[in-house]
C-alpha positions in Angstrom: -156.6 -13.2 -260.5 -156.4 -14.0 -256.9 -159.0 -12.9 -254.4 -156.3 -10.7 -252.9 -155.6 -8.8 -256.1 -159.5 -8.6 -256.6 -159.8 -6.5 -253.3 -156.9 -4.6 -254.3 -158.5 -3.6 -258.1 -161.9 -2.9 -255.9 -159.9 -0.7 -253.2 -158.1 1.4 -256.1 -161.9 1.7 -257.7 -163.4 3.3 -254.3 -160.4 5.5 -253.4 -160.9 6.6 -257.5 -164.3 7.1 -256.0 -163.5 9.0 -253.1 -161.3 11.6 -255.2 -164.7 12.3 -257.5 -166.7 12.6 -254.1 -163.3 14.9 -252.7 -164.0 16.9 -256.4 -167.2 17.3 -256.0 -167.7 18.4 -252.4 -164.8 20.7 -253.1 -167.0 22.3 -256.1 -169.9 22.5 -254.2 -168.4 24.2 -251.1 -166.1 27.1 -253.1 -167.4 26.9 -257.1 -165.6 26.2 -260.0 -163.8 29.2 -260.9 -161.6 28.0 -257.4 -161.2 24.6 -258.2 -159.9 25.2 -261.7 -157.4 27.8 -260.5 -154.0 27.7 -258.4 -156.0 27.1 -255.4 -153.6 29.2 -253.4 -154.7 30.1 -249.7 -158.2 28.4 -250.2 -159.6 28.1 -246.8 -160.2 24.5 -245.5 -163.0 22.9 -246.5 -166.2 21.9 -243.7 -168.7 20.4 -243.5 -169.4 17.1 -245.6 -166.6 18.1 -248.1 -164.1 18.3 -245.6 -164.7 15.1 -244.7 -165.0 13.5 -248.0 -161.4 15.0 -248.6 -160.0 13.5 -245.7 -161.9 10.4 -246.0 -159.9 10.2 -249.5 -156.5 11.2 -248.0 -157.2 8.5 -245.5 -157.8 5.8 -247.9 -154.8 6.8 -250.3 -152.5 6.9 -247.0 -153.8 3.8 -246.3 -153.4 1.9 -250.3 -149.5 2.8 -249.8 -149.4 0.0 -247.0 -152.1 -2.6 -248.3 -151.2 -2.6 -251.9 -147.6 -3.5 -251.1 -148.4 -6.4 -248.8 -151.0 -8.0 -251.5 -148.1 -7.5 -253.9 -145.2 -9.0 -251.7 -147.7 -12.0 -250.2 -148.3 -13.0 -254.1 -145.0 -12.6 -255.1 -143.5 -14.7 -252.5 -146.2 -17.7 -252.5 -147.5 -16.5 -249.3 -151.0 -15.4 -250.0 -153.5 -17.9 -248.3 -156.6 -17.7 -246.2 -155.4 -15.6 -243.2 -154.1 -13.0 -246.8 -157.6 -13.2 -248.3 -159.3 -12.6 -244.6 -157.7 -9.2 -244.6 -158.2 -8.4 -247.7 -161.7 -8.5 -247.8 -161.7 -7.2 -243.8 -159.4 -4.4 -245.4 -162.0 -3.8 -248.8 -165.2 -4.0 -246.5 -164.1 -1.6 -243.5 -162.8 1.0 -246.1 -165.7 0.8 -248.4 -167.8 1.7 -244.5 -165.4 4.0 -243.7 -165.9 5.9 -247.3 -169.5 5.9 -246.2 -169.5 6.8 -242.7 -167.0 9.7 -242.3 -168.3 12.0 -244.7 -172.1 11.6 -243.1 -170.0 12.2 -239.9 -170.5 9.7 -237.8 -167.8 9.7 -235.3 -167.2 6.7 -233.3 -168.0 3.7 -236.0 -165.5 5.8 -238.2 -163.0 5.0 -236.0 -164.2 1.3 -235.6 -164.1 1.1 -239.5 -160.9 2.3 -239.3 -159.8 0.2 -236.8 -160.9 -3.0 -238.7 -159.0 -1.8 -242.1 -155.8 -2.0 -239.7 -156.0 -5.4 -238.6 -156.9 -6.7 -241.9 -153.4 -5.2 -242.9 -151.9 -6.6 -239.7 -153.4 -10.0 -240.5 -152.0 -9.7 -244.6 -148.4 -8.3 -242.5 -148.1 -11.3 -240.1 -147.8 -13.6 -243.0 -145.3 -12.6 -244.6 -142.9 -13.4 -241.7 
C-alpha cells in the first residue's frame, strides 16, 4: 500500500471518527428519544456539538476531493514525493482541524483548514 493510500485509509478512519463524536454530541445536546426519531424540525445544534457536526460535514466535503486525487495520482503512475507531501499535510491538518474546531478555537481552525487545501493543491498540480 502506498503511503498515499495509507493517509487516505487514516482520513476515512477520523472522518468515521468524527460521525461517532457528531453522534454523540448530538445525544448529549437533545437525548436519545430525538436522535432515534425522524429528527424533523430539530433545532440546530450549539455549542461543542454543533461544532463537532460541522467539523464532520467539513471533513466529508473535503474526502470527496482528496480521495479522488490519491486514486487518480495512483492510477496514472503519478504518485511521488510532491503526492505523499500532501497527503500527509492533508491527514495531519484534518486530524488538527477534528481537534481544534469543536474546542472552538477560531483562527488556527482556519489555518488547519487552510493547510488541508494546499496539501490537495499540491496532490492536484501533479496530475497535470
Amino acid at each position: 500500500m502506498t503511503t498515499e493510500f495509507k493517509y487516505l485509509l487514516w482520513s476515512l478512519a477520523l472522518t468515521l471518527l468524527l460521525m461517532f463524536t457528531s453522534l454523540i454530541g448530538s445525544i448529549v445536546q437533545r437525548g436519545l428519544p430525538p436522535i432515534i426519531g425522524n429528527r424533523e424540525r430539530l433545532p440546530e445544534l450549539t455549542g461543542w456539538p454543533g461544532r463537532a457536526r460541522r467539523a464532520h460535514l467539513n471533513m466529508i466535503e473535503n474526502m470527496v476531493l482528496f480521495a479522488p486525487l490519491i486514486i487518480i495520482a495512483d492510477i496514472t503512475g503519478r504518485d511521488n514525493s510532491m503526492t505523499e507531501l500532501g497527503a500527509e499535510l492533508f491527514f495531519w491538518s484534518r486530524l488538527a482541524y477534528a481537534v481544534i474546531y469543536p474546542v472552538g478555537i477560531v483562527y488556527v481552525r482556519t489555518a488547519a483548514w487552510t493547510v488541508s487545501v494546499v496539501g490537495l493543491v499540491l496532490i492536484f498540480l501533479q496530475l497535470f
